[in-house]
N, C-alpha and C positions, 0 to 999 in steps of 0.2 A: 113320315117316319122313313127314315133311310135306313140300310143296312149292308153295313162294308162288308163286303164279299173278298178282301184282300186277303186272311190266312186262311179262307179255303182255297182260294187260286195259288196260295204259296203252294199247300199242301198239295194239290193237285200237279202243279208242276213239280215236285221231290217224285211223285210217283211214276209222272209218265215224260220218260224225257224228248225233249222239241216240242211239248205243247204250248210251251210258255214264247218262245221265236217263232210260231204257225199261227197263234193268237193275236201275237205284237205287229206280224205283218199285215193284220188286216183293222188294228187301232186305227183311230178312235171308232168305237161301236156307240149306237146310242139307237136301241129298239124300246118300241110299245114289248108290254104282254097281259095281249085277253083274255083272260081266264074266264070260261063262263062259268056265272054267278060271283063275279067278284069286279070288284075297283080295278080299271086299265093302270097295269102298274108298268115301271119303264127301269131297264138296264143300261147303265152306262159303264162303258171299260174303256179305260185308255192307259196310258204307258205309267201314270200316277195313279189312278183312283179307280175300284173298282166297287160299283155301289148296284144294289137293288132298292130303287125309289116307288113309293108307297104312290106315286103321284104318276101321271102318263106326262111322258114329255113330247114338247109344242111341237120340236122337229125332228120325228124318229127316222132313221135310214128305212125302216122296216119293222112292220107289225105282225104278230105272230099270233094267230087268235087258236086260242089253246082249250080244245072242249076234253073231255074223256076219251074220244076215240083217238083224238091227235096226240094224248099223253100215252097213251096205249103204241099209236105207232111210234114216238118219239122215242119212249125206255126201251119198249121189248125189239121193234124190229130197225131201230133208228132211220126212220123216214118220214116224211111230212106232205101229207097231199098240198096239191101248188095253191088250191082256192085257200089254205091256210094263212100262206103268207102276204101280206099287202105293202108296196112299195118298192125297195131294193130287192128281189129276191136271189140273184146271185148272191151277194155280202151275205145275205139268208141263209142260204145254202152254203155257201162256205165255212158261214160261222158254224152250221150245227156239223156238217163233214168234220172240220178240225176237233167239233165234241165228240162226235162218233169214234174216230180212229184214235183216240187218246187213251183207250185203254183202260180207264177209271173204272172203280168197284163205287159206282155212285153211294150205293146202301151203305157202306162204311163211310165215305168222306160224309155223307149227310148226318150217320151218326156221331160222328168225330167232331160233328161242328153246331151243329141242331140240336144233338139230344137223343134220345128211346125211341120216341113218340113217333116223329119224322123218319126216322131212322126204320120202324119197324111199318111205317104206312109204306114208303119204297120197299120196302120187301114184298111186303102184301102182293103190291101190282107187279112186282117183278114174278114172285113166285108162281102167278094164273095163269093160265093160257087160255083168255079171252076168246079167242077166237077160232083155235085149234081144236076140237074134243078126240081125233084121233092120235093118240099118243102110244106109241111103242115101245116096248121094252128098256128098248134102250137109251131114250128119253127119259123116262120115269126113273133110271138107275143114275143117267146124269146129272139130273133136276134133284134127287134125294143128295145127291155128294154134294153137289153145289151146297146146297143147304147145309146139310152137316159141316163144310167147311168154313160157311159163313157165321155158325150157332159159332163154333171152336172160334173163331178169329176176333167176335165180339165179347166173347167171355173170358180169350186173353187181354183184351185191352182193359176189358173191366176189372183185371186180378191188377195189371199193370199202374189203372189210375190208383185203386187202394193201397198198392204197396207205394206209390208218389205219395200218399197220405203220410 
């Protein structure tokens, strides 16, 4: 099972400008990702097609073995320890730098294009701090607006989709 990944990368590029020429510069991409507990799946992006394959492909630049703590550094603080990655890891590192500084509100493009479900498990992990338990005032006042704006922004798209009805 493949799955075009083309009108999220449209929409991601509308949102964040130069992602789409920072991305293209470093075409064709073709990685593993190993998800533990799951089937090695593989992404391919090039200047036509931009697909997530159900399948691992035979000759990846680079393999990204993705546990819980690495989804953890990857969302919340966008960083990746190096035993993560296998193969290319410059192209590695470049690829996720160019996802880092893109600016994306992931939880919205995931909802916009996934659905609730997806949409409201990236919150979940975005909203924790795993790792943190000292939180300061002024964190906690941050972290609550955030939220509040994200509740407001999902609830306008949802008045938005029913009045396209």
């Amino acid at each position: 099972m493949d799955i075009s990944l083309n009108t999220v990368l449209t929409e991601a590029y509308e949102i964040s400008s130069g992602l789409q020429e920072r991305l293209e510069s470093i075409y064709p991409i073709e990685c593993n990702l190993n998800f533990s507990g799951l089937p090695v799946m593989s992404l391919c992006l090039d200047h036509h097609e931009q697909r997530l394959k159900a399948s691992a492909s035979k000759n990846p630049q680079f393999t990204l073995i993705i546990d819980s703590n690495t989804t953890w550094n990857l969302l919340k603080e966008q960083t990746i320890p190096s035993d993560k990655i296998e193969g290319d890891s410059e192209l590695a590192l470049m690829f996720l730098i160019i996802l880092a500084e893109s600016n994306i509100d992931l939880e919205l493009l995931i909802y916009n294009n996934f659905g609730t479900v997806p949409g409201l498990i990236i919150r979940k992990i975005l909203s924790q701090d795993f790792l943190n338990d000292n939180q300061g005032a002024e964190n906690i006042r941050v972290r609550s607006l955030q939220t509040s704006l994200r509740n407001i922004s999902i609830r306008m798209d949802r008045m938005e989709q029913k009045q396209a009805l």
